[in-house]
N, C-alpha and C positions, 0 to 999 in steps of 0.2 A: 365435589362441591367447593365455592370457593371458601366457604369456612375453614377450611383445612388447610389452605395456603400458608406456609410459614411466614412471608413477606406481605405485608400489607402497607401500601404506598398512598397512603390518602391524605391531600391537604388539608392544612393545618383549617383553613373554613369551614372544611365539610367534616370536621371529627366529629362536633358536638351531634350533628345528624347519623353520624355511622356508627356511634357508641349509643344514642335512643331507639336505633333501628336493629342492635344485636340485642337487643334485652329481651326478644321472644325468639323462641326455636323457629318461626316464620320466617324471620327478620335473618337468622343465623344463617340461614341455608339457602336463600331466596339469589339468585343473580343477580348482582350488582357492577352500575357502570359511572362514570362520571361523565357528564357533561362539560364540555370547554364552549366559552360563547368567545370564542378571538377576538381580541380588542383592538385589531390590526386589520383583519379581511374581512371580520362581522361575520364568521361563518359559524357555524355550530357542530363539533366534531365529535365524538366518544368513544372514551378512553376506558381499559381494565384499571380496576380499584391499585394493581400490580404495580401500575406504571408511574414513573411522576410527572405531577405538570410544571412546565415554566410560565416566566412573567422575563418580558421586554422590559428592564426598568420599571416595574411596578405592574405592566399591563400584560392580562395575561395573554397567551401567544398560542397558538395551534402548532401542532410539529411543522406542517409546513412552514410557514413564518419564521420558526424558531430556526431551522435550519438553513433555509436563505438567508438572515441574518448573519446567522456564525461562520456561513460561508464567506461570504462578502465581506464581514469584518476579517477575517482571519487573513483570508487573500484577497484585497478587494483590487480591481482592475478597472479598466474605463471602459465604461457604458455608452450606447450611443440611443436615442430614441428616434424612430423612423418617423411619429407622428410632431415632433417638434415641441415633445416635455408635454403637448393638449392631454394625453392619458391621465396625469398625474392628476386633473382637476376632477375626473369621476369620484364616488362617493368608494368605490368599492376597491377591490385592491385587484391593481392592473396586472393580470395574467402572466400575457406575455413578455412585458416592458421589462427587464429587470431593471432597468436607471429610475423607472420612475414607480415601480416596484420600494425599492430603497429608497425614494425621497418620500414614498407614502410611509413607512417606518418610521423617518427621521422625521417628520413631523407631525406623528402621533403617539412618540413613545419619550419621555422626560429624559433622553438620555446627554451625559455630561456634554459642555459646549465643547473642548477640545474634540473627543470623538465626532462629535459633530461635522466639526469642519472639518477635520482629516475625513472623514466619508466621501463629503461634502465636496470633496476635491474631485472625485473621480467620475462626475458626474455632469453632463455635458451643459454647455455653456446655457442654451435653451433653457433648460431646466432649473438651474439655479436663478436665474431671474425670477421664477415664479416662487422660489422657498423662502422661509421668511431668513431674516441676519443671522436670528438664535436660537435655539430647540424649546419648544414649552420646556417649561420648569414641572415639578411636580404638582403644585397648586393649579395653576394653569391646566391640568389635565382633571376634570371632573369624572366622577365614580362611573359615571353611565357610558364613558368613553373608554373604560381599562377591563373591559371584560367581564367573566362573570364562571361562577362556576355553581355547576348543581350535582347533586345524589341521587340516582336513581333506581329503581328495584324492579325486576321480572315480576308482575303477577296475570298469573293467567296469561293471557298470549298479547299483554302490554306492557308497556314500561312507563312504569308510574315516577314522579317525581314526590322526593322522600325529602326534601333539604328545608333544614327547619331555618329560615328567613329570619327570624329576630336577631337569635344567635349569630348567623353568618358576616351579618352586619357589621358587626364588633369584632370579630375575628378578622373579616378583610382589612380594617382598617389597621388594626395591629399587625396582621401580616406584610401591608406596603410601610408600616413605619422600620421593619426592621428589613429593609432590603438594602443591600449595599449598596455604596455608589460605585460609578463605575473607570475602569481606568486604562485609557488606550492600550497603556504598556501590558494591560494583565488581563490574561485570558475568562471570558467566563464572569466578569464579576458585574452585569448589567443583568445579570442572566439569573433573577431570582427560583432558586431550585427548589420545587414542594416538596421534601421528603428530598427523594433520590431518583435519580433520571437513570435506571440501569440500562437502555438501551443507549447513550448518547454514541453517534458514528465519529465524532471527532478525540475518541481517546488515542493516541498515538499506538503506533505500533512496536511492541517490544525489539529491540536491537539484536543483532544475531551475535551470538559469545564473539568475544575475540579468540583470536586463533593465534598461537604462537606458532612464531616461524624455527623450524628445526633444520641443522644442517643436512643436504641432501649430499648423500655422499654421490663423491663421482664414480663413475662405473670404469673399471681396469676393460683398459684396452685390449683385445682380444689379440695374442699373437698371429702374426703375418705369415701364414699358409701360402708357399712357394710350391714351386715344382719340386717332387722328391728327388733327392739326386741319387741315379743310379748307383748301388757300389759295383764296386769293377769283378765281377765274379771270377771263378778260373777257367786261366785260362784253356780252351780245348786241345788234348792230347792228341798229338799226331798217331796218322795211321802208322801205326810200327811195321806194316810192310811198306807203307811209302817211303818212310823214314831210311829202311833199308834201301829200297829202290835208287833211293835219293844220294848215299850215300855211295854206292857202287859205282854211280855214274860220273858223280867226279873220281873216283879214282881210275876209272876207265879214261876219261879225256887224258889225265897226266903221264896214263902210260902211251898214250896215243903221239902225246905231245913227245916223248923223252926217245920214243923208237926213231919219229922222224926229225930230231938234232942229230941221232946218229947213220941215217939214211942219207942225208944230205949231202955229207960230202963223198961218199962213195958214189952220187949222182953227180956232182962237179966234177968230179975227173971222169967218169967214161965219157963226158962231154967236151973233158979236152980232147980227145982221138979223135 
């Protein structure tokens, strides 16, 4: 049941209707939703009691509107319209167009004249011919042009509308007096917040820790693996009968040689005869 909800996100209009409407155990536990009437597209959207609603510079804004705005302010780029800025003149707010999407904004929502014209810049030549020099002012934008908000309650297989009208009266009127003004340099402050907006898509995203840089050490060279160099083993033992063999035979030659110096000349003389 939504009575149990810890968070309860209801604007400051529709309190005095949702604190008359908990006073019976009917009223406590019954399903409840809020009505948005956009004061931008004219459309009629509804929202969980959970959630909060915005106001464009006073006027109140459906999420769609709200967030094509924040987008375009935030980052705004140049627009081009195919139909030659004609869209912009329908009653309703131009679908497709985004140029003239944003000039239907800017000249229904009382927002500061500097914003204005920096917008105002990014939007094609066509188009600003037909926007006025300067943004309504606040006065300039009558109640029946800035939205509307309602309370409403599940009974039986309807949704009945609960929002006590006298009251709300006096509340909207004190809730656009206390809306900021707004200031190109600073995000978010045209952007009258009911409560609390907990889904908003433009909260920035948290930065990743810094990281300190640590010496990497260098990695030791891995010694230069060469060919093994043989060691010189020992050397092989001769055959000891070769050895002998070997041996005998030069002492054979020198006795061969030493018989025939002494032959020799006993062959020179019986040659002399």
């Amino acid at each position: 049941m939504e009575s149990t909800e810890s968070v309860i996100r209801i604007p400051a209009v529709l309190m005095p209707s949702y604190n008359k409407l908990i006073t019976t155990e009917e009223g406590k536990s019954a399903m409840k939703r809020i009505r948005v009437e956009c004061g931008v597209c004219k459309a009629t959207r509804f929202y969980s009691i959970h959630r909060g609603i915005t106001r464009i510079a006073g006027v109140v804004a459906c999420e769609g509107c709200r967030q094509f705005y924040q987008r375009f302010k935030k980052q705004p780029r140049l627009e081009q319209c195919d139909k030659g800025g004609r869209c912009f003149l329908q009653e309703e707010m131009p679908k497709k167009c985004k140029a003239c999407g944003m000039a239907h904004i800017l000249t229904r929502c009382p927002v500061p004249p500097s914003l204005y014209h920096n917008l105002l810049s990014y939007l094609p030549t066509d188009l600003k011919k037909r926007m006025p020099d300067q943004p309504p002012t606040s006065v300039e934008v009558p109640q029946e042009r800035r939205g509307g908000l309602g309370l409403e309650v599940y009974k039986g297989d309807t949704w009945e509308d609960v929002t006590d009208r006298s009251e709300g009266r006096t509340s909207t009127i004190r809730a656009e007096e206390d809306t900021d003004a707004d200031d190109p340099n600073v995000d978010d402050l045209d952007m009258e917040f009911e409560e609390m907006v907990v889904d908003d898509p433009d909260i920035p995203e948290a930065e990743p820790p810094e990281q300190t840089s640590s010496p990497v050490p260098v990695p030791t060279p891995a010694p230069r693996v060469g060919r093994p160099k043989k060691k010189p083993g020992p050397k092989p033992a001769g055959d000891p009968d070769q050895r002998t063999a070997h041996g005998s035979t030069r002492g054979g030659t020198l006795v061969s040689i030493c018989a025939l110096l002494l032959i020799l000349p006993f062959i020179t003389f019986l040659k002399s005869f």
